[in-house]
N, C-alpha and C positions, 0 to 999 in steps of 0.2 A: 536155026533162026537166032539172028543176034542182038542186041540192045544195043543203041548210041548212049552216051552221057557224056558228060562234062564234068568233072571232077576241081571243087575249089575246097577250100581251106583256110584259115589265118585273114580273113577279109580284115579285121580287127575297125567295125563301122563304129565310129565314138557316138556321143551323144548327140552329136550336129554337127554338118561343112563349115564350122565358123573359121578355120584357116584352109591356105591352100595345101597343106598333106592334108587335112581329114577331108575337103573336095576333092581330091584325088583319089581318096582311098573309095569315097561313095560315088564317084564316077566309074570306076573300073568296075564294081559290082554290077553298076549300070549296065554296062558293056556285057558285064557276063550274064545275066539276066535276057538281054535283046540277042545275044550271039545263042544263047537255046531257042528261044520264041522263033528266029530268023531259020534256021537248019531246025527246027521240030523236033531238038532232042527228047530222044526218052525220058532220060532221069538227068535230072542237076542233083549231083553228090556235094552237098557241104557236111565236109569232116570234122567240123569243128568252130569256134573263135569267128563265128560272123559277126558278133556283138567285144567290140573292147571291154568290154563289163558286164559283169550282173544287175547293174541296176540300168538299166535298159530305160532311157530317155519315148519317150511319146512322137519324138518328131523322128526317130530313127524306125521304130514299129513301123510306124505309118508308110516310111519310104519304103522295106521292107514289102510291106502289104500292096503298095501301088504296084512297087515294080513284079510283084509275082503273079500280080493280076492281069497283067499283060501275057501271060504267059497262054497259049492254046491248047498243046498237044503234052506238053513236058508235067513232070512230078518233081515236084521237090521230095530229096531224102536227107534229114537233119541230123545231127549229135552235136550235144554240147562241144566243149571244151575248156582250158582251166581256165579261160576267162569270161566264157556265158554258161558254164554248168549249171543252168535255172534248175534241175531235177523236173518236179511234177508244176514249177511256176513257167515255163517255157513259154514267151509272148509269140512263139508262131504255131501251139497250138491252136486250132481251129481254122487255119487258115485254109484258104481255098486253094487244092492241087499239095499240099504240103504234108510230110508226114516226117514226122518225129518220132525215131527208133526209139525203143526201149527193149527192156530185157527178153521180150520174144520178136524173133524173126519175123516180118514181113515180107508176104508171098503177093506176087503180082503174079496170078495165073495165066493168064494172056498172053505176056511177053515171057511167060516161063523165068523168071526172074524172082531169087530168095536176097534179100538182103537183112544183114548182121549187123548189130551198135558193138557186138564184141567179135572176137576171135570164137568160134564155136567150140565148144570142149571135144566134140567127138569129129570124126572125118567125114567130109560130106562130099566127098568126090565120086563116089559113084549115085547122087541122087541126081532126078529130072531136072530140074532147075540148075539153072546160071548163078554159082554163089559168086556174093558181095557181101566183103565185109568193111565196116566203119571202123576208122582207129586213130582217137587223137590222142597221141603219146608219144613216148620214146622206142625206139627200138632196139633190143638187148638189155642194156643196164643199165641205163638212164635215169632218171633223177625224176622224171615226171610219169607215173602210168605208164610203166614201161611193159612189151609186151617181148617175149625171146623167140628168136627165130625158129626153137626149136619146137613151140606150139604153133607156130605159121606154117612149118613145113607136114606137121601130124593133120593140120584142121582143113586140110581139102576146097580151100575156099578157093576158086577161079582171078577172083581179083582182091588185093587188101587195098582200101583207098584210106591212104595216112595224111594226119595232119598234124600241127604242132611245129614242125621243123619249116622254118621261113624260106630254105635254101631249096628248090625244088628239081628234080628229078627224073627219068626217061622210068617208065618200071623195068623191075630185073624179077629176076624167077629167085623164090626161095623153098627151095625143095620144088613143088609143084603147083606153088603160089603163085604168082604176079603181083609186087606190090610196089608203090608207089606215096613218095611224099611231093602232091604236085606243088609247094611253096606257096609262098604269099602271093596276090594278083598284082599288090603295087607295093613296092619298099615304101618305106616312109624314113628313112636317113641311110647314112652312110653306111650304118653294119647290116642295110639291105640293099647290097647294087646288082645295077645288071638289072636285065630285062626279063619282068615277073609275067607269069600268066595263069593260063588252067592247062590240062589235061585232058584232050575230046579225043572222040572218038569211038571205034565199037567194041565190045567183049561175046563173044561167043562162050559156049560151053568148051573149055582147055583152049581158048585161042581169046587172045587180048593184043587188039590195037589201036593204041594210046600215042597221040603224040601232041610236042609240045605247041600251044598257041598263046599269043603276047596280048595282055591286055591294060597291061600298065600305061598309064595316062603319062610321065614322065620317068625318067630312070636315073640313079643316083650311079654318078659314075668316078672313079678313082684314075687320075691320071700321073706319072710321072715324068717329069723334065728334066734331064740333066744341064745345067748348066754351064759345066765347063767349058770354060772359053768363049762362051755368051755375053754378049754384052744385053744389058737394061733391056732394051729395044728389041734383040734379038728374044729374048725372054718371054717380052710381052706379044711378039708377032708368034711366034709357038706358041702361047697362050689361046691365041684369038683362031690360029687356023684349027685347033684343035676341039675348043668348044662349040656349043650354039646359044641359041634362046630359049629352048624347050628345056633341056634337062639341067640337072643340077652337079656341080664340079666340086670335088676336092684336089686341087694341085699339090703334088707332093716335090718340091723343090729339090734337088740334089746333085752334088759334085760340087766345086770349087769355080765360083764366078771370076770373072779380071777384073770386076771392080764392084764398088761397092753401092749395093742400091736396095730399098726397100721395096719387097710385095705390095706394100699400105699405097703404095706410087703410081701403081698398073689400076686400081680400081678405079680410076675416074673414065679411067679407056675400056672398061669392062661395064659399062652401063645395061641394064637389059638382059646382060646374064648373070646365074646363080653361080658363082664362083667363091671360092674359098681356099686359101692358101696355107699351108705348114712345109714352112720355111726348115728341110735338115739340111741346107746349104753347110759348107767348110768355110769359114771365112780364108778369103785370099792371101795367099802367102807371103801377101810384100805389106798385110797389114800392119803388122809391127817391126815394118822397117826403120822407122824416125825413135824408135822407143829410147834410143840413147840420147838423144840429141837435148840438150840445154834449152829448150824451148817449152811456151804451152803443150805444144802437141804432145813433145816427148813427158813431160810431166803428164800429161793425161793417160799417156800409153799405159807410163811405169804401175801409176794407180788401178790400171782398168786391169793391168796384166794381175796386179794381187789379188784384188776380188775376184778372177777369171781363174786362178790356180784353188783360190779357196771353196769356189763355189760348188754346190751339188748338181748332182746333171740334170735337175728340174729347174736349177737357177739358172745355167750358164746359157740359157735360150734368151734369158732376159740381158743378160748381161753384154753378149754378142750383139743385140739389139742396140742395145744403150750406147756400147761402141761405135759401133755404124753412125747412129743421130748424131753421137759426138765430133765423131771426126768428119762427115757433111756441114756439120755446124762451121767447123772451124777452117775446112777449105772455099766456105762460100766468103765472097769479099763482103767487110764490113768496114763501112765508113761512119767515122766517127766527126760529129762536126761540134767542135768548142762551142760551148756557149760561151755569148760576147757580156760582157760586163758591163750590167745595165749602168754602173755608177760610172762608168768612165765618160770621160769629156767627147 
């Protein structure tokens, strides 16, 4: 006989939704909370980092405790992590359905089911129970609570449910483990893209299957354009077939345009979506065509090209820039109209 759960981790719920990432972030909890209560999971595994912080806000408890009271058939199993490690002050002690590992195992004699806040010191593979262990840390030699594979593979636990690491994961066998870091539910920027979720599914005694399910409210996603040979228009029609409304974009510009134009240009045609542009375009090769020439233009080239050889390559983004405005400046027609002389007859 086997046990269902849902495995999350890194929810990172701040003090309140007062923007749209931290409504996000307590939406997808949302979701995972109703996607147990919905399917009748056994156990909701949170590994870790439900709370952005130690100092744990009243109106974040409260959502906490609504939403788990919704819950009918399912148990909450908890561990801190490095950013709600309450110890003995834990705000979801005493909650209803909820239990909060500590230093000795809890047994659920019914579902034959042991669950761990650590890695066990001794080998528990040949005991009755379905072992579960809690682990939010690194894994090997890591920087935070790290734990080595080579006490995962001695400690006979059926499942490791990891947390810590945002980037999540299918489990794999270590030694004769199963473990798993199922990721954050929602990114909250760009060093979290892709589509986050939980981990559901059943674990038997030596048989675990875990697969991935999406519950991110929005997804942070990294896209690249080449531009070359692109004109303006072209640029921004790739832009528009490529995004939507829902998720959030970073455009990564690159290659060698035919002409010259600014990103800051496409934003009025991108209304409605989250877009964001980093411009590592080549400037075009006929840029400093005129740079000889007796003229303003060429005068500005000659100037633009000295600060562009002396600059550092944290400047020369700006400098490139400042080029571009300049020389749109001075191909747009300007008419200059005399003023007439008031004293004249």
């Amino acid at each position: 006989m086997g046990v269902s759960i849902i495995h999350t981790a890194d929810v990172h719920l701040s003090a309140q939704p007062d923007g749209r990432v931290s409504r996000d972030v307590y939406d997808a909890f949302a979701d995972i909370v109703e996607k147990a209560r919905a399917e009748e999971t056994d156990f909701l595994i949170i590994a870790g980092d439900l709370f952005d912080s130690p100092v744990t806000h009243g109106f974040a408890i409260d959502f906490v405790r609504r939403a788990f009271l919704r819950l009918v058939s399912t148990r909450v199993i908890y561990i801190g992590g490095n950013h709600d490690n309450y110890g003995a002050d834990c705000p979801l002690t005493g909650m209803e359905r909820v239990f909060v590992l500590g230093k000795e195992p809890l047994v659920f004699e019914e579902e034959g089911v042991r669950f761990w806040a650590q890695v066990p010191e001794y080998n528990v593979k040949t005991s009755p129970y379905i072992e579960i262990g809690l682990w939010h840390g690194d894994l090997g030699y890591g920087q935070y609570n790290p734990v080595k594979e080579e006490i995962i593979k001695t400690s006979g636990l059926d499942y490791l449910a990891m947390g810590h690491i945002h980037k999540g994961e299918l489990p794999h066998l270590i030694g004769q483990t199963y473990a798993a870091y199922c990721g954050c539910p929602q990114g909250r920027g760009f060093d979290e893209t892709g589509d986050k979720g939980v981990l559901c599914g059943t674990i038997d005694k030596n048989n675990v299957r875990l697969s991935f399910s999406s519950v991110s409210v929005r997804e942070y996603r990294e896209i690249m354009v080449d531009v070359t040979e692109l004109s303006g228009n072209d640029v921004l029609s790739a832009v528009i077939e490529r995004t939507d409304d829902k998720n959030c974009y970073k455009i990564r510009l690159i290659g060698t345009p035919t002409e010259l134009w600014d990103p800051a240009a496409f934003m009025p045609f991108l209304q409605g979506k989250d877009v964001r542009f980093v411009n590592e375009t080549q400037l075009p090769s006929d840029v400093w065509a005129r740079e000889n020439e007796m003229s303003l233009t060429g005068f500005f080239l000659r100037g633009m090209r000295e600060r562009m050889d002396a600059a550092s390559d944290t400047q020369k983004p700006l400098i490139e820039k400042a080029l571009l405005l300049g020389l749109k400046a001075q191909d747009e027609d300007v008419c200059f109209q005399p003023k007439e002389d008031e004293d004249a007859d």
